[in-house]
C-alpha positions in Angstrom: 25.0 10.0 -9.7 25.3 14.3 -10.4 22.0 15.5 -10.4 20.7 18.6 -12.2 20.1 21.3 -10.3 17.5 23.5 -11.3 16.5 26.5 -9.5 13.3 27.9 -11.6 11.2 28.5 -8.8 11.2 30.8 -5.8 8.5 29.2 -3.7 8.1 25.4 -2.7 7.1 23.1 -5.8 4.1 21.7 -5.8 3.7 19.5 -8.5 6.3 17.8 -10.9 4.9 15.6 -14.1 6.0 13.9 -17.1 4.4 13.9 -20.6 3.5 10.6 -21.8 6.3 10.6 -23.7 8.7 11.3 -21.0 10.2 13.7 -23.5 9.7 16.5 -20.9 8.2 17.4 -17.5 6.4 20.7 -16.1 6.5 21.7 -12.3 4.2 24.2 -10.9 4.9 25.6 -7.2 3.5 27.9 -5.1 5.0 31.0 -6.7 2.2 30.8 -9.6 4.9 30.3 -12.3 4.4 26.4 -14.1 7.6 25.6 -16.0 8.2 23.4 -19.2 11.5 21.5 -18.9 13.2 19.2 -21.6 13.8 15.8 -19.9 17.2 15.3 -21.0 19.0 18.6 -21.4 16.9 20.2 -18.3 16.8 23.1 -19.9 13.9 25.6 -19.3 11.6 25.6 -22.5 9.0 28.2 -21.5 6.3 28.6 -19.2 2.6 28.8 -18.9 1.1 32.1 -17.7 -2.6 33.2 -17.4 -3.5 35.9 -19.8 -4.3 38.8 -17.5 -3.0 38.7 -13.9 -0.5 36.3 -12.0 -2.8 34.1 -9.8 -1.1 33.1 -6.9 -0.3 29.6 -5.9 -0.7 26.2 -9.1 -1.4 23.4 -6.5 -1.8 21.0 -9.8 -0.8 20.5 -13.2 -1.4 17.9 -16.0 -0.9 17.3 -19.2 -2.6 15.1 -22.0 -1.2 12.0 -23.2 -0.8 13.6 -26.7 1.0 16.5 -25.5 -1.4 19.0 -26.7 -3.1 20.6 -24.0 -1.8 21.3 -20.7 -4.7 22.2 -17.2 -3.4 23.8 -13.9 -5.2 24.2 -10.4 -4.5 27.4 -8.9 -4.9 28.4 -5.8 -7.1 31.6 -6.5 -10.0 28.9 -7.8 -9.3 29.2 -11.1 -9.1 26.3 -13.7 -6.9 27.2 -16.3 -6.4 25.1 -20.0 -3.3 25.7 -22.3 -2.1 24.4 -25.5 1.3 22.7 -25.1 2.7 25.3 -26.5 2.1 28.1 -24.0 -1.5 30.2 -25.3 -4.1 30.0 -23.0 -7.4 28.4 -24.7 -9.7 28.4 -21.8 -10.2 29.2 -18.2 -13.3 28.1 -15.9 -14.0 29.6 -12.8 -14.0 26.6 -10.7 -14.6 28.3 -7.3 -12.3 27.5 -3.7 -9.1 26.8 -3.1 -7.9 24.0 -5.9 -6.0 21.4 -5.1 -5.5 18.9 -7.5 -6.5 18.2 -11.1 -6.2 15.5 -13.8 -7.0 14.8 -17.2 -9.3 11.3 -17.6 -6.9 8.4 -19.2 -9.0 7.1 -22.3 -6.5 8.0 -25.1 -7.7 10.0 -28.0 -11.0 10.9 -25.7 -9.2 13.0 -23.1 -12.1 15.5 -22.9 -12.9 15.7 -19.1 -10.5 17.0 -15.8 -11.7 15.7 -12.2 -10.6 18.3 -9.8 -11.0 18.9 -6.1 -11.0 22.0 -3.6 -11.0 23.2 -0.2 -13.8 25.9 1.3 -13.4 29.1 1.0 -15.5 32.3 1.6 -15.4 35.2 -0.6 -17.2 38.4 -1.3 -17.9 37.5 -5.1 -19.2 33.9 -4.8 -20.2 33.6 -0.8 -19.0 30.1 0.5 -17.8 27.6 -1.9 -18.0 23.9 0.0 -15.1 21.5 0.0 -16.0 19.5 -3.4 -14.9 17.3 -5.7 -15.7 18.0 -9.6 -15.6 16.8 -12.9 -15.2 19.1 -15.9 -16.0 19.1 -19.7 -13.3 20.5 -21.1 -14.4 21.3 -24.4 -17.2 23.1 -24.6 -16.2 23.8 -20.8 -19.3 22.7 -18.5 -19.6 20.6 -15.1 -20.1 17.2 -15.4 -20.0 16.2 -11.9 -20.4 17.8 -8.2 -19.6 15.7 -5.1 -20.0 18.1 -2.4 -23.0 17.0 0.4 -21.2 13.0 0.7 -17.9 14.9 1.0 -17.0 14.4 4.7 -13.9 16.6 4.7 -11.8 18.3 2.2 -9.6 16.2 -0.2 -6.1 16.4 -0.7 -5.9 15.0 -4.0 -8.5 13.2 -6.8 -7.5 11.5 -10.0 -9.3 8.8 -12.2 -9.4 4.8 -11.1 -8.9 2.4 -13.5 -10.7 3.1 -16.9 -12.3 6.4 -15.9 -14.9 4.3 -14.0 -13.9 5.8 -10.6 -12.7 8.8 -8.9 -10.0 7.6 -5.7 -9.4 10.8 -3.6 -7.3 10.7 0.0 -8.0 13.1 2.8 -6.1 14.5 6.0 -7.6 12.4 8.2 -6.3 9.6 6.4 -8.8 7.9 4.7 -9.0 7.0 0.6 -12.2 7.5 -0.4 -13.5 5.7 -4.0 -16.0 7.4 -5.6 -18.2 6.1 -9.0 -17.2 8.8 -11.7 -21.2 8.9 -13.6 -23.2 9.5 -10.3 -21.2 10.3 -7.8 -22.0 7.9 -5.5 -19.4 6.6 -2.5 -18.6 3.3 -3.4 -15.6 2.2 -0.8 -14.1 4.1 2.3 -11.0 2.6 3.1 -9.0 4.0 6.6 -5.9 3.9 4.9 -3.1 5.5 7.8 -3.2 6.8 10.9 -1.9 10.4 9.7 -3.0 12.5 6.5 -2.6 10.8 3.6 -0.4 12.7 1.3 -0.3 11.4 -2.1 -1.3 8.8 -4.2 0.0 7.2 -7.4 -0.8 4.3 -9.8 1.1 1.8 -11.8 0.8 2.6 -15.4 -3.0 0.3 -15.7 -3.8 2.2 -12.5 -4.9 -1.3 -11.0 -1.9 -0.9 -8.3 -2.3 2.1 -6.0 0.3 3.1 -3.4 -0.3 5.9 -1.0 2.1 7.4 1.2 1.5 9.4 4.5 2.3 11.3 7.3 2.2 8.6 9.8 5.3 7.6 7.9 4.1 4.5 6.4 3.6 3.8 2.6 1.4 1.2 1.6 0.6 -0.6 -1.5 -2.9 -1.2 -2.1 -5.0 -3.9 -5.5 -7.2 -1.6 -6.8 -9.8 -4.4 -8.1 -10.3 -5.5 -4.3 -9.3 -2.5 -3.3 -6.8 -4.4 -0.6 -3.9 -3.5 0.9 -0.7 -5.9 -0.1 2.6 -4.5 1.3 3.0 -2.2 3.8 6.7 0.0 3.8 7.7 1.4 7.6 10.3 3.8 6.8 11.6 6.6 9.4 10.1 10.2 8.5 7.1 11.8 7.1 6.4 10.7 3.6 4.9 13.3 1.1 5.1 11.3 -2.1 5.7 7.7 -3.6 5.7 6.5 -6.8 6.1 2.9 -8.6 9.1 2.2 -10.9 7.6 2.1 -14.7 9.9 -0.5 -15.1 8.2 -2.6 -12.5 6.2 -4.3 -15.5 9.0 -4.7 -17.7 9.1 -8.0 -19.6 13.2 -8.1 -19.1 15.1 -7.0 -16.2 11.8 -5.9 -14.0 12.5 -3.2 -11.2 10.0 -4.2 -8.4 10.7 -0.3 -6.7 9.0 2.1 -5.3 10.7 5.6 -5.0 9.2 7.6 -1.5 10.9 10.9 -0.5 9.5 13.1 2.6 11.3 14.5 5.5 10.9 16.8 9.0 8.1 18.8 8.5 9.2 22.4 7.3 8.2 24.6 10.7 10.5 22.0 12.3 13.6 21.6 10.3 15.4 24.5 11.1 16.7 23.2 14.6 18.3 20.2 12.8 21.5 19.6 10.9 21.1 18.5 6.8 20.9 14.8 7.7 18.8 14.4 10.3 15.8 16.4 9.0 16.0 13.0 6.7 15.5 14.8 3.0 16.6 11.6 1.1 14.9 10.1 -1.5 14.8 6.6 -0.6 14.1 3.6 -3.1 12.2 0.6 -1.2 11.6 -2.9 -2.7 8.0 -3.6 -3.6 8.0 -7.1 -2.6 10.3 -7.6 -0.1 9.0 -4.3 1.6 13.0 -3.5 2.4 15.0 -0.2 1.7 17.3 -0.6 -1.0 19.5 3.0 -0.8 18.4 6.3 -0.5 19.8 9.5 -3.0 20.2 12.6 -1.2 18.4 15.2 -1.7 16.9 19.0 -0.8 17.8 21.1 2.3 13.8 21.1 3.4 11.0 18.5 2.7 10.7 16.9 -0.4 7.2 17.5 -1.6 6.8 15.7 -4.9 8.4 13.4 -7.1 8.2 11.3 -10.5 10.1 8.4 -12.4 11.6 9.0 -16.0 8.9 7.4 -18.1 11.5 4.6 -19.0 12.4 4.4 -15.3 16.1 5.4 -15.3 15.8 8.2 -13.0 13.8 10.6 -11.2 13.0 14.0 -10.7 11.9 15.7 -7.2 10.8 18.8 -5.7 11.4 20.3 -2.7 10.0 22.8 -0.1 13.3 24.9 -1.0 12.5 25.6 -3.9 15.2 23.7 -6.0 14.1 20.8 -8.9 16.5 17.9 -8.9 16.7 15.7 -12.3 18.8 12.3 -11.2 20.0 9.4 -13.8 20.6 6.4 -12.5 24.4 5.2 -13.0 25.0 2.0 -15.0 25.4 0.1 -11.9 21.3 0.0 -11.0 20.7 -2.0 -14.2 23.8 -4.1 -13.7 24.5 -4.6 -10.1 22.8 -7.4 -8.3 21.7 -4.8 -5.5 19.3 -3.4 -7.8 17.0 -6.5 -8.7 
């Protein structure tokens, strides 16, 4: 397995995602730049730059399930809407530090983007409280502000299962779910011990799995809101995901990609392969590791499956995209199943 070594970014990446097509995938890092990239060439396409000034760090990116328009978070508290194709069509002054955004999941109806982000104290706008929001998108006005319940600032937010929740995880390592009309808190669950770093669903969004500092990942029924399996693997995780393929009506891969490693203000005592960089592939249901794919020379901070889950694409703190393709042998080999 050669993978594609893309280095587009100066700074950590933040963020890597895949259209709904799987046709291509944008990263953002903490450089400002948000990059375009053709799935299977890798080559650059273009990327998506606010109008007037750089703004520093994009903590988030998404883009609609029709390709049309793309929303990133940036750090400088700015919400910012593209058209796929690079022109800027809107920007809302969101307030904070952003950390995370997402377009809702009704097809055809993709009108709204819950976001999230930290305090911050400025000249212009005074103190901003850690909140959690949802925005109209088009004509741009707020929806939703969950700010007083909000015990601590949130990591991350996206949509539950049919836009009928917002699931957000915190640093102190709880998942809080949240009902997306009112606002209300509807389930606190103390997920890990450690921050919870990231969160991702299974395509219907009714299987969760979370992955964390405490370096446990676990996998958690979204309509009990349970937690089934449970993964104890040997470093800091900073992002899991669930194989697309996991549904599959032929050949199923019940896998669940987590990558992670030494924290960065820690690594540079250590040699390559202790600071444990690997991307490492763990059975959902036997909770087992099944290989690991080396990786970055620092953390890895995100990651995503193909959407037809024959490979992945990860980000590190260095800097560097990596685009793998499985080899013939993970559909093939009894190893794999």
């Amino acid at each position: 397995m050669r993978p594609y070594l893309l280095h587009i970014h100066e700074r950590p990446l933040t963020l890597v995602k895949f259209n709904y097509d799987g046709d291509f995938f944008i990263t953002c890092a903490k450089d400002g730049d948000v990059c375009l990239i053709r799935a299977d060439t890798c080559e650059r396409v273009g990327t998506y730059q606010p109008q007037l000034e750089k703004g520093g760090a994009v903590y988030a990116v998404d883009v609609t399930m029709d390709s049309k328009y793309v929303v990133t978070a940036n750090a400088d508290g700015k919400l910012i809407f593209y058209s796929f194709e690079g022109e800027q069509v809107a920007i809302i002054n969101h307030g904070g530090i952003l950390k995370y955004c997402e377009w809702n999941q009704k097809p055809g109806h993709q009108n709204m983007v819950c976001t999230c982000n930290d305090k911050f104290k400025s000249a212009a706008e005074g103190l901003v409280p850690n909140r959690i929001m949802v925005w109209q998108f088009d004509p741009p006005k707020r929806l939703l502000s969950i700010d007083d319940a909000l015990p601590m600032k949130a990591t991350k937010v996206k949509w539950g299962p049919f836009d009928e929740t917002l699931v957000s995880i915190f640093e102190e390592g709880t998942c809080v779910i949240w009902d997306a009309m009112n606002g209300k808190q509807l389930k606190m669950i103390q997920a890990h011990k450690m921050a919870v770093t990231s969160m991702n669903f299974s395509e219907d969004r009714m299987l969760m799995v979370t992955s964390s500092k405490d370096q446990f990942c676990k996998l958690w029924a979204m309509d009990t809101y349970e937690n089934i399996k449970t993964y104890e693997t040997d470093r800091p995780l900073n992002d899991a995901a669930i194989s697309p393929l996991y549904s599959a009506e032929k050949d199923p891969k019940f896998h669940i990609l987590m990558g992670g490693g030494q924290d960065a203000k820690d690594v540079t005592t250590t040699a390559n392969s202790s600071g444990k960089f690997e991307a490492i592939l763990w059975h959902m249901v036997y909770e087992e590791e099944i290989g690991s794919v080396k990786g970055h020379f620092g953390p890895m901070n995100t990651l995503a499956w193909r959407r037809d889950g024959k490979g992945f694409v990860t980000g590190g703190e260095d800097g560097y995209v990596r685009v793998h393709v499985f080899d013939s042998d993970y559909f093939t080999s009894k190893k794999f199943e």
